[in-house]
N, C-alpha and C positions, 0 to 999 in steps of 0.2 A: 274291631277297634276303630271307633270314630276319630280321624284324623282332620285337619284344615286340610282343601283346596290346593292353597295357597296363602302364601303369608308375604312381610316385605320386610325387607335390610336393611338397615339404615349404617351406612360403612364410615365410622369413629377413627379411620388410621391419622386424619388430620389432623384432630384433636386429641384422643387419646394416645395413637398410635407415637405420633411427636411429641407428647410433652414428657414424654420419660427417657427421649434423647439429650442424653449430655452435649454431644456436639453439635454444632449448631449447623441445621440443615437452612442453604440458603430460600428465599422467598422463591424466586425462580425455578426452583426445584419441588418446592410445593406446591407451585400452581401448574406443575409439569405432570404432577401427582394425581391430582383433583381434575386435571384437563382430561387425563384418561381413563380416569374411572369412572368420568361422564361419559364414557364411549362402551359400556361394560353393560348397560341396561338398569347401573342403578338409580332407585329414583330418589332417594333421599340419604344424605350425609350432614353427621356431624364435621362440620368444616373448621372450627376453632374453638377458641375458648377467650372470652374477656376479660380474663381475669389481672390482676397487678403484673407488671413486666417483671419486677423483681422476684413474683413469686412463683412464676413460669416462665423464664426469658427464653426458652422455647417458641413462644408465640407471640413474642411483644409483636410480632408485623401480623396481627390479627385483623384490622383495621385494612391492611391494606392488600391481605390475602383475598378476602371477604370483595372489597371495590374489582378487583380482576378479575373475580370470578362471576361478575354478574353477567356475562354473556351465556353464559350456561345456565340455558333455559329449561331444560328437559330434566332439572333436580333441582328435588326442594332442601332449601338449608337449612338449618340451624346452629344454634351458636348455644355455646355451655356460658353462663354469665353469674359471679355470684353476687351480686348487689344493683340497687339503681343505677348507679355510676358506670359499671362495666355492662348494661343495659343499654341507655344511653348512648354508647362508643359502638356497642352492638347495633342498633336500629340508624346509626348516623351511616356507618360502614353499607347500610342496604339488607342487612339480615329482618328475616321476615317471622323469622319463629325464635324462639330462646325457650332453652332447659333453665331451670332454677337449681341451685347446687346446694344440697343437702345431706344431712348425716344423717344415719339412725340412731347413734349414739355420743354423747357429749364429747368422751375421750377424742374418737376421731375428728369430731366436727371443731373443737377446740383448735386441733394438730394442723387441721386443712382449711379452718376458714376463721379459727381465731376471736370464736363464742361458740355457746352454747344452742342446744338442736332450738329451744326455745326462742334465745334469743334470733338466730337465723330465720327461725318462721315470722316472728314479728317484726322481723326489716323486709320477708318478702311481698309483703303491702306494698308499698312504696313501688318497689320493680314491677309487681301487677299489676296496678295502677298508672305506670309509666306505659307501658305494654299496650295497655285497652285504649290509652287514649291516641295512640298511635297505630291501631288496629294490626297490632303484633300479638300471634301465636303465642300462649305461656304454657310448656308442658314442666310436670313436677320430675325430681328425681330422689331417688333416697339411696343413698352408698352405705356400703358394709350392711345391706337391709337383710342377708342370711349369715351372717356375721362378724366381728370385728377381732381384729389382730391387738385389742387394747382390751376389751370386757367382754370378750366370747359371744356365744350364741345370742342373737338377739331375741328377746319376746316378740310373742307375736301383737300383741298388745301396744308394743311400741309402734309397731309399723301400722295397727288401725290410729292407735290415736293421729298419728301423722296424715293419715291419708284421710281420714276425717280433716282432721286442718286444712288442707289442701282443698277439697273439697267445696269447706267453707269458703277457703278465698278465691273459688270459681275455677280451680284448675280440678281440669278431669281426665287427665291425661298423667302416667305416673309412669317412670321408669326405675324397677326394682334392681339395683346394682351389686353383682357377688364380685366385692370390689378387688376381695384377697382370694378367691376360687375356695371359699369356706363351704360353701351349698354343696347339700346332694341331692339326689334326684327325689326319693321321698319328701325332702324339706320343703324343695320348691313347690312340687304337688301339692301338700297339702296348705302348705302358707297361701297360695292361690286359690285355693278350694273356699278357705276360710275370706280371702280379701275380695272374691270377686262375688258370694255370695252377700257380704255387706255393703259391698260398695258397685251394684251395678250398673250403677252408669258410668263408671270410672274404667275409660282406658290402660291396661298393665302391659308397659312394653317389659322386654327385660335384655338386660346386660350383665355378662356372661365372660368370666374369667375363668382363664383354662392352668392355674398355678398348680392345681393336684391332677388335672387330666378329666378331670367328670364335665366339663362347659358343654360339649356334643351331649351326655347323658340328659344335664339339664334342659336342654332345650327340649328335648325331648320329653322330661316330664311337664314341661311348660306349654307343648303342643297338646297331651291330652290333658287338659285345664281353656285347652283353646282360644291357645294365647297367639296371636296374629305378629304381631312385630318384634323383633331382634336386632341389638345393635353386634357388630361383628369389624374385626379389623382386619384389613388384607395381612398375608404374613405373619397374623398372631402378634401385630408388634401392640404396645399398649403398657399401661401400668400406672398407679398413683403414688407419685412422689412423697405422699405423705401417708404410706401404708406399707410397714415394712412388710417386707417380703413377695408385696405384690408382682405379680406378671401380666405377661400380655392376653389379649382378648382371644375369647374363640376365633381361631380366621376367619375369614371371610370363602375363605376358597371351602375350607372345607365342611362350612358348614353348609354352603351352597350343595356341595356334592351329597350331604349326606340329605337333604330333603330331597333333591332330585332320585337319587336312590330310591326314596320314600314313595314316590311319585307327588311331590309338593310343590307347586308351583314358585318361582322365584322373580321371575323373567329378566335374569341376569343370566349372561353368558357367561359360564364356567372357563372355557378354555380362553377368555379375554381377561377375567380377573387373575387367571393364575398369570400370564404375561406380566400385567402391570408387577403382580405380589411379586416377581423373580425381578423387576428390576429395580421395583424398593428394595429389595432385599440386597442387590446389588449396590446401591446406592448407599444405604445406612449400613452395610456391612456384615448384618446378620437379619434371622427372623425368630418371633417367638414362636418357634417349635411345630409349624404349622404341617401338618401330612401330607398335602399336595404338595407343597417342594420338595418333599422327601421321596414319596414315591411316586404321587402323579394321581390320577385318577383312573377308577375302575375301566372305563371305557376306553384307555391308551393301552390293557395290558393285551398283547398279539396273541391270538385264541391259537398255541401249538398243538396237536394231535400228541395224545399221550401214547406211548408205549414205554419199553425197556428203556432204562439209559444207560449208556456207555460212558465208562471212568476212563480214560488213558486211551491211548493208542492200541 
């Protein structure tokens, strides 16, 4: 079985992992977050999101998470933006890359950005446009792109014409998002089999929700498709506010352990990202479901000598 080398992380707890907290986590605390997980060996995070305060007040201190975090040299940023406008606030803040925020299908795109998938591509002119002439990073994304909690399975049809669009307006760069954990591991396979054969020059990162428990399978059907990058959240925490039923993202711990497993390069240290993940977890009060804080990893359990065991005295 041909596997990757190596692949790389891109850790969303800032952005995804917070904006589906109710309570409000202070700024100090997020940059307490993002300080240590630049200590961890990752080299790229989704750090925010620009979107409306009202419509995330999660992150209205986006602007000023992004300005304290520019000493932290050794990881590249990005920012999730859905219009010129929250572009703009992005690149003024010091963000050097932006995701473009996109639906695969009306219903949801309607729910989450309040038009249609159409309409949403033809305003992201504008923010591309904004982007180039500021020599900013634009990578694409497509949510609920293995399917949606509002019109089921997506076509696959949908997600070429999308990516064809995309395409056309110079981004090459795409992140396929299972935004409600709807994907399986055949689906992803072969969905990738079919988009990387049409579009290869187009970069497929993917993002991976673990709401049914398949996010580790998928990845795995995404590696032999020979897919290089993954977004992941420390702790599993994650979720989109405007996706019922959504949960949190593959962790970050545990998907680290399972390519190391593999023999897959990362070059994150395992036993630093589970620290931090145990003390967000402390901090926000729980995690989404993530298997390293449950049980730990393979290489903590103490190798005993088997024999007989003795019940009672």
């Amino acid at each position: 079985m041909l596997l990757p080398s190596k692949v790389t992380i891109c850790e969303v707890a800032p952005r995804d992992g917070f904006q589906a907290e109710q309570e409000w986590i202070p700024t100090k605390q997020k940059l307490e977050i993002i300080k240590a997980l630049a200590t961890t060996g990752i080299q790229s995070m989704e750090i925010t999101s620009f979107v409306h305060p009202k419509a995330i007040p999660q992150l209205k201190d986006a602007s000023e998470v992004v300005e304290r975090s520019q000493d932290l040299t050794n990881i590249r940023f990005r920012a999730l933006v859905p219009n010129a406008r929250g572009a703009e606030r992005a690149i003024k803040a010091g963000i050097k890359k932006i995701k473009l925020m996109l639906s695969a299908t009306d219903s949801h795109s309607i729910s989450n950005a309040n038009c249609t998938v159409e309409e949403a591509q033809n305003n992201h002119m504008s923010t591309i446009e904004l982007a180039h002439r500021h020599n900013i990073k634009v990578g694409g994304s497509i949510s609920v792109a293995f399917g949606c909690p509002y019109e089921g399975k997506v076509p696959i049809d949908r997600l070429i014409s999308i990516v064809d669009r995309y395409n056309r307006q110079g981004v090459y760069e795409v992140s396929l998002a299972d935004t409600t954990g709807m994907a399986d591991p055949v689906q992803v396979y072969e969905t990738l089999g079919v988009l990387k054969s049409l579009f290869p020059q187009t970069t497929f990162t993917m993002h991976f929700h673990n709401t049914r428990g398949m996010a580790l399978a998928n990845v795995f059907a995404a590696l032999q498709q020979g897919v290089l990058d993954f977004d992941s959240s420390i702790a599993g925490l994650g979720g989109c506010p405007y996706a019922p039923g959504a949960s949190g993202n593959v962790a970050t711990e545990d998907l680290i352990h399972m390519l190391e497993r593999m023999g897959i390069e990362t070059g994150v240290d395992l036993e630093q990202v589970i620290l931090v993940a145990k003390e967000t977890q402390k901090l926000i009060g729980h995690d989404g479901g993530s298997y390293m804080l449950q049980a730990g990893p393979c290489s903590a359990l103490s190798l005993k000598p088997t024999g007989q065991q003795k019940i009672g005295k």
